[in-house]
N, C-alpha and C positions, 0 to 999 in steps of 0.2 A: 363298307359295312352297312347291311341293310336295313338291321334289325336287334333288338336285345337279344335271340337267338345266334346272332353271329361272333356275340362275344364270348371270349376264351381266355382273357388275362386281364387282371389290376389295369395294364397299360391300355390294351382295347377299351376299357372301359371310358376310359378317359379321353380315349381320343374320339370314341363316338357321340361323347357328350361335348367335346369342342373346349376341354378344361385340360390344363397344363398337366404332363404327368408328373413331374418335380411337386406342384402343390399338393398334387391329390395325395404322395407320401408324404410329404410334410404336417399333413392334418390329420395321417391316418398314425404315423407310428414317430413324430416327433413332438408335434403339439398336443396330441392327441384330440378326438373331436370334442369332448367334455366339456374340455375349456374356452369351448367356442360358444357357449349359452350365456344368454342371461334369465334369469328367472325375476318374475314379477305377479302380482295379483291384478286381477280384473272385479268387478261388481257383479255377482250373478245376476239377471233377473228377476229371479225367484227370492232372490235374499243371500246372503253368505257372500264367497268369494272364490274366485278360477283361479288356479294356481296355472303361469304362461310359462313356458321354456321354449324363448325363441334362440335362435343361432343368431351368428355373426359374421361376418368376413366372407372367406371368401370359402368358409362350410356352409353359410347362407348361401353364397350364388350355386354353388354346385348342387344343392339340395332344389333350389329353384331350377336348374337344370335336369335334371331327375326326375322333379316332378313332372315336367313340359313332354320331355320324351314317354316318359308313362303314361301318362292322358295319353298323347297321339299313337301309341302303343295301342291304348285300351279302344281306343276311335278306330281304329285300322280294325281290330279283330269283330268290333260290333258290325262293322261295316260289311265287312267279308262274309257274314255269317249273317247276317241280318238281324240282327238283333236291337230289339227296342226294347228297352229296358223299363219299368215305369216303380220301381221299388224303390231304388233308393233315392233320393234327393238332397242329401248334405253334400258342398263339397263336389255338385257337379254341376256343369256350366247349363243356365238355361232352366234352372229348379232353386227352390228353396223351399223355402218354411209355407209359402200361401200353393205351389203345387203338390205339397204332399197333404197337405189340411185337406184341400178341394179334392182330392179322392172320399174322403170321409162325409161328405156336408150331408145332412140332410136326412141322415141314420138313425134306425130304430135304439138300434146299441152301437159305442165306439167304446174297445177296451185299449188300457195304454199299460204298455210295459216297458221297463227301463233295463240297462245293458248295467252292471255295478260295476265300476272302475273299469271303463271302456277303453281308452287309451292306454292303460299300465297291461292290460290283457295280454296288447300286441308286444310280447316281450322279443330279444333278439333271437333265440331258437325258432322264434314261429315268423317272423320275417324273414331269415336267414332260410327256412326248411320251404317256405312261399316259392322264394324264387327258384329253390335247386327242382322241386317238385311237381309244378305245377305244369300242365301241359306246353302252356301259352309262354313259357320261359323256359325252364331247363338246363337254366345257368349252371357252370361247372362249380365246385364247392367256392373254387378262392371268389370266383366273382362275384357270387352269395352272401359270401361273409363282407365284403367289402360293403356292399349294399346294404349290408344291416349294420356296420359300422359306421356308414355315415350315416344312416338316418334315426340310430337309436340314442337317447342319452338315458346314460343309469339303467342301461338294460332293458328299456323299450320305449317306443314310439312317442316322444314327449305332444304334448299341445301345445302349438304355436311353429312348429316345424313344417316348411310348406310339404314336404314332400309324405308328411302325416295321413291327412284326409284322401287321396290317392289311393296309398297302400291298405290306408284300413277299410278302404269301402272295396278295393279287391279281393284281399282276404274275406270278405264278407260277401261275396255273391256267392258260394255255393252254401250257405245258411241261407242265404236272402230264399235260392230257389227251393231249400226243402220246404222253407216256411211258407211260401208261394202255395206249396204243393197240400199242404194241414191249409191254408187258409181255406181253399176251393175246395178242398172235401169239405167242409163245415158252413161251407157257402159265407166267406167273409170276403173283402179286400182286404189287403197286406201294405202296407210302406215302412217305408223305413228312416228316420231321419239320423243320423248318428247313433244313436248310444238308445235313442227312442224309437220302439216297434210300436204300431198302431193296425188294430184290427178292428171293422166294423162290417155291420151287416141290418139289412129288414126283416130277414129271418126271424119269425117270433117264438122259433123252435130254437133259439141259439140257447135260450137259457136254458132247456135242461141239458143243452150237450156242451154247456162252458166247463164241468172240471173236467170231462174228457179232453176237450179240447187243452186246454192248458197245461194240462199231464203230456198230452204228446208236445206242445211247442215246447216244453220246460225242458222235454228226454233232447230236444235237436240244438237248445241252446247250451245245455252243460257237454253236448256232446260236443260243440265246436268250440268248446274251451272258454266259455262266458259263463255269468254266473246271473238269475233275475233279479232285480232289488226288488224284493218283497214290500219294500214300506210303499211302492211310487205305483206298485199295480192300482189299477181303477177301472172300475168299470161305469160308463156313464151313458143313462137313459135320454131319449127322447123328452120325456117330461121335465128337465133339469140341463142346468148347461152344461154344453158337453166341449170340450177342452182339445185341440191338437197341437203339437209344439207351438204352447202359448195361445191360440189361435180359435174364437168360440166358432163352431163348425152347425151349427144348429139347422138354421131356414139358413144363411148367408154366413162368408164369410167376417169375420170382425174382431176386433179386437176387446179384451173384457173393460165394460165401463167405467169399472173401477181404477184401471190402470192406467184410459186416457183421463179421469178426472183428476187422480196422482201428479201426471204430467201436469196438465194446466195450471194445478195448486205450487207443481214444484216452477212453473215456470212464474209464476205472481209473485211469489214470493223469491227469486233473484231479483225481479224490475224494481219489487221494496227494496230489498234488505242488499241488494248486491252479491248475494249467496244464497245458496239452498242445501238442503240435504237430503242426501240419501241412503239409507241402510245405517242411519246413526254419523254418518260422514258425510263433510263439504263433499257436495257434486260438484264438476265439470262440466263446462259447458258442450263439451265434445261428449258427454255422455246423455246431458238432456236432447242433443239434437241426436243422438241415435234411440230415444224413446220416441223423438216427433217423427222421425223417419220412418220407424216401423209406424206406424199409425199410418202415416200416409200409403205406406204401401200398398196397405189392405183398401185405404176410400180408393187409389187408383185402380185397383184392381176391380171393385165393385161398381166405379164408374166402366170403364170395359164390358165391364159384365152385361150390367144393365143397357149399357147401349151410349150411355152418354158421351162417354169418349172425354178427350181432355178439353175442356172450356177455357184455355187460356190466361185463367186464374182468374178470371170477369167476374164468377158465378159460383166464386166460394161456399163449401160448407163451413160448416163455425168450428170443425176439428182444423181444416187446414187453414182458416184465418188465423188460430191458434198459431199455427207452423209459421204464415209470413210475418204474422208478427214479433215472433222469435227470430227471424233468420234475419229481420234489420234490425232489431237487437244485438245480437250477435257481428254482424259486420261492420255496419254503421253506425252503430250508438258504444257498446262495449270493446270495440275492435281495440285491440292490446297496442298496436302500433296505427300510424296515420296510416291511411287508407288511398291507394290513388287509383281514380279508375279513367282509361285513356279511351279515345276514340278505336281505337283496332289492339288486334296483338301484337302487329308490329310493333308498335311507339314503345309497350312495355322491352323490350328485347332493347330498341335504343338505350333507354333512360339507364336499362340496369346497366348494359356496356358503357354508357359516359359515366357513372358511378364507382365502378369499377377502373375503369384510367383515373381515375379523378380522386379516388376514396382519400387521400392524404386531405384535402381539402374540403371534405364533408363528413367529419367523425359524429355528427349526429344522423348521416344517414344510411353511412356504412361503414363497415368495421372488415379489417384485413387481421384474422386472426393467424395465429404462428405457421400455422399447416400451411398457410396460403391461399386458405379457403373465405370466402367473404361472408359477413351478414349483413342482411340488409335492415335498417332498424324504420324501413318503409316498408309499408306491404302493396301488393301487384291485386285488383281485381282478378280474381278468373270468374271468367264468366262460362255458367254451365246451364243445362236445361230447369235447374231446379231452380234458379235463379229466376231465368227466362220465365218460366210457369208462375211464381208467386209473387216477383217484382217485377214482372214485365223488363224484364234487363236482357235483352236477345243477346244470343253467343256471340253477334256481330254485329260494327255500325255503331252511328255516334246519336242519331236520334233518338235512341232508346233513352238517353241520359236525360230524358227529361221527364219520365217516369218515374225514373229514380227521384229527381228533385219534386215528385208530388206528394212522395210519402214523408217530406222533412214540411211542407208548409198546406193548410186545409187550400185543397182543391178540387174543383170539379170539372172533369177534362171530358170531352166530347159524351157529355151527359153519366158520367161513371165520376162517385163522388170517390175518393181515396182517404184513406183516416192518415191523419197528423200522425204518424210513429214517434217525431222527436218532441212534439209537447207533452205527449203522453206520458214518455217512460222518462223527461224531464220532472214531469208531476209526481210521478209514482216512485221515482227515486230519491226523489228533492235533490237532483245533482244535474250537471251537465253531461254530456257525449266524452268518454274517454279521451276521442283524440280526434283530430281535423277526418273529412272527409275530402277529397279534393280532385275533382273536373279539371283533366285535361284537354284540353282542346286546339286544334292547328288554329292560327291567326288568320282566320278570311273571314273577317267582320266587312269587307268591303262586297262580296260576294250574297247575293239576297239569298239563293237555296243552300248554303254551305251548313255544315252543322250547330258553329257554331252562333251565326246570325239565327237560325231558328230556332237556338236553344234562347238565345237572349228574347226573342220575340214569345218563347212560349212564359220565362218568367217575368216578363212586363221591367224588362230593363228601360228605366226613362233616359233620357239622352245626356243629362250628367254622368250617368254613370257607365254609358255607353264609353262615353269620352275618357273616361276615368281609367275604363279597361284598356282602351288603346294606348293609354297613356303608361300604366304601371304595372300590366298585363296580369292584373288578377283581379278579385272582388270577392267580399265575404257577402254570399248569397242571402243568409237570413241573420238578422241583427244577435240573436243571442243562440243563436245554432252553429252549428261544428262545418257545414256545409260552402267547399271555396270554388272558383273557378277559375282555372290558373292557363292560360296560353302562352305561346312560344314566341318570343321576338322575330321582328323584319329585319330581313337584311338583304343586303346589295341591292338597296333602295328597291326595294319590290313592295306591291299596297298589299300585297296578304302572302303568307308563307306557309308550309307543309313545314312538319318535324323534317322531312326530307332534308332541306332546305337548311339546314345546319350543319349538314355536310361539305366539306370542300369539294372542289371538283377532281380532286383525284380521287377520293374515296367514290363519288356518285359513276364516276368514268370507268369502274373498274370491267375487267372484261372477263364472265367465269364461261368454260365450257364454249368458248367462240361466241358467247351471248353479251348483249348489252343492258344495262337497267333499263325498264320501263314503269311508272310508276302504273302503267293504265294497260296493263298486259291486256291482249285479246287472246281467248281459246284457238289452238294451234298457230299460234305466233312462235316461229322457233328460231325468231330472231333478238330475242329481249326476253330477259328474266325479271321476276316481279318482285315485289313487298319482301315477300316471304324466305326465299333466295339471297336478297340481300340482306335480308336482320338477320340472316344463320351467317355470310362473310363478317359482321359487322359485329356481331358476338363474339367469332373464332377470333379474332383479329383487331380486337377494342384493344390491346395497347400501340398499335401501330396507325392509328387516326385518330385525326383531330376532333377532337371534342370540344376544344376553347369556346364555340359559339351555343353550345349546352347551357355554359357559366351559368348566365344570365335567369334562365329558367330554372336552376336548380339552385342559386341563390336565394331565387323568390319562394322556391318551395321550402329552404330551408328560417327563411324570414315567416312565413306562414306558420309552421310549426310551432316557432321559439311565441311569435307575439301570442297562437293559444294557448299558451303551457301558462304566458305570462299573467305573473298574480294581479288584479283589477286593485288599483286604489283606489 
């Protein structure tokens, strides 16, 4: 089956999307899909509140399914016909919010129109009459209804349904291109983001042909079954800021001042108070770090622009010092559980597999709840680009960790001074760090280049305390800080040892795909398999290996823990 075209029945449909036919009746006329939502609110940015209706189970995955093959549906016929599309930008891969502004920047006029009850628009008759009708499909009735059955709840297109943003920005390209078609007779640009139309122009003749013009976009929008929100029309001059979803489009792109100064005041007042508010309600810290997120977007974007390109985070502006000093807030200082960050991504992949054999034995670190599914009440560093850019924490490698430990103590490292984060928000909260931070590291103290001999040599470990680690394989790195460094026991008399190295030899001997472990794989070696290879055996198959020689290190971790929780006499 090639194509949405080649489908003829409920059952094809199912099979072309790679989903059970048995479920797909079961969600369509036993469960019904209705009861596959949950509904919840969100924070507008503007103020108020998003009403979400997202699915579940496995009317979520199918609807994820749906969506996937539509996209590559819609990619296939742009492709074919060449089409470059530059209108719409919600909801499609490669655009957002700062490609639909930057059509706008720098305009004599930008007017903004709003879509009124965007989503309730697309009711089932007009998704359901989409597919049977439209050239690009053509689906026979039953496969139509079906399609609007799974993707509608209460009768149309809810928000928060992947397969949502897809369908409604399809339905919306032959409006997109009448409107295309009034914008360039009026000499404007046209985009589109969701629910928000945006036209502008330097045309100084627009003003007298603006009610023209808005008389004809008004006759093409009630004609495609939308309605304008009268209250959200605006029209905004050159002399005055001028606004694109959220976005001041003026000389440059940017965000309005007032709402990175909001942030920064909501972010001071968490470091005081341990709370903030928003909209008259406790904020989230998942919601102030998607205010510092968009902020950022827009400096990276204008760094690009300008030429700067990314500075490695050396050569901060004072919007994104804002941002790294929230984001070790957030991990390192208020982190809800201890925090451990390893040398690679394998050793994470270990630790959680001997936790998992092990959990009977560490109900402070994980929990085997009824399902059979585990929590871990430890959290895993990931390390990502954002990290990499504002902590200097690279996606990879264990050197980087001492970067990390510049922002818990005043340092000055190859002439680049770092601020104290943990005295700071010590001061500002008058409290400690929520919970341990803690450095893992392989045991090759005997080794001078190893990671973690130059981690000890970058934080001036004196030789008592050198002795001390080798001794009880941890160390709290700063006297009244959260900050530990925790290595893995020697064994079979060996003077330095890899997490490896805790495996028995059947486990390390094991032989996948006629391959052998290597820890030190070379590119086209197709005699040894590496790291990565083996922590995917070593996950599938943690109840079946020994983990006994873990003990050791997850004792100390869990000794680490208990003694910071514990109350000081």
């Amino acid at each position: 089956m090639g194509n949405f075209k080649d489908i003829a029945t409920r059952n094809e449909l199912a099979d072309f999307l790679g989903f059970p036919r048995r479920k797909l009746s079961y969600i369509l006329y036993v469960k019904s899909t209705d009861a596959y939502y949950q509904s919840f609110t969100i924070p507008k940015k503007s103020g108020g509140e998003r009403c979400i209706n997202a699915p579940t189970g496995d009317l979520k995955d199918i609807q994820k399914k749906l969506a996937m093959a539509l996209w590559k549906h819609q990619l296939d016929i742009r492709t074919s016909r060449n089409i470059r599309t530059n209108i719409s930008h919600a909801f499609e891969k490669g655009k957002g919010i700062i490609s639909n502004a930057q059509i706008h920047r720098n305009k004599r006029y930008v007017l903004n129109l709003d879509l009124k009850n965007f989503f309730s628009s697309f009711h089932f008759g007009r998704v359901k009459g989409y597919f049977e009708k439209n050239r690009d499909f053509e689906l026979p009735n039953q496969v139509a209804t079906v399609i609007a059955q799974l993707t509608c709840f209460q009768g149309c297109l809810p928000q928060g349904a992947p397969t949502s943003p897809i369908i409604t920005n399809m339905i919306c390209q032959i409006l997109d291109m009448k409107l295309l078609r009034i914008a360039k007779r009026y000499k404007l640009d046209y985009s589109r983001y969701a629910d928000d139309l945006t036209f502008s122009t330097n045309n100084r003749a627009f003003l007298g042909m603006q009610s023209e013009f808005y008389e004809d976009v008004a006759k093409e929008v009630t004609s495609a079954g939308f309605t304008i929100n009268e209250k959200k029309t605006r029209l905004q001059y050159k002399d005055s800021k001028q606004v694109v979803t959220g976005l001041i489009v003026n000389k440059k792109l940017n965000v309005d001042r007032i709402y990175a100064r909001k942030t920064k005041a909501m972010a001071h007042t968490l470091y005081t108070n341990g709370e903030y508010t928003i909209d008259g309600k406790i904020g989230t810290l998942k919601q102030l770090e998607g205010r510092f997120a968009f902020i950022n977007q827009l400096d990276k974007y204008n760094n690009k622009r300008d030429g700067k390109g990314e500075h490695k985070g050396w050569n901060l502006n004072s919007r994104e010092k804002q941002y790294q000093k929230f984001l070790f807030y957030k991990y390192f200082f208020s982190n809800s559980k201890p925090i451990i960050v390893t040398e690679g991504k394998t050793d994470v992949v270990y630790m959680k597999a001997a936790l998992r054999k092990l959990h009977a034995e560490y109900p402070c670190l994980i929990e085997r709840k009824p399902d059979g599914t585990f929590e871990y009440h430890v959290s895993f560093l990931k390390r990502s680009k954002r990290l990499s850019y504002f902590l200097h924490i690279s996606q990879d490698g264990a050197d980087t960790m001492k970067n990390l430990f510049n922002f818990f103590s005043p340092t000055s490292d190859n002439k680049r001074v770092y601020p104290d984060y943990l005295t700071y928000f010590m001061k500002a909260g008058n409290c400690s760090a929520q919970n341990p931070v803690i450095l893992v590291f392989d045991n090759e103290l005997s080794s001078k280049n190893k990671p973690i001999k130059k981690f000890s040599d970058h934080v001036k470990l004196d030789d008592v305390r050198r002795e001390t680690l080798k001794r009880i394989l941890h160390l709290k790195l700063i006297d009244k800080g959260n900050l530990y460094l925790l290595t893995n026991p020697l064994v079979d008399g060996k003077d330095e040892c890899e997490i490896e190295d805790l495996f028995d030899e059947n486990t390390l001997s094991q032989v996948i795909d006629g391959r052998t472990f290597s820890r030190d794989i070379k590119k086209g070696d197709t005699q040894h398999y590496g790291k990565e290879t083996f922590s995917m055996f070593v996950s599938r198959n943690h109840m079946n290996i020994d983990f006994s020689r873990f003990r050791e290190m997850l004792n100390i971790l869990n000794e680490i823990i208990g003694l910071y929780h514990k109350p000081e006499v």
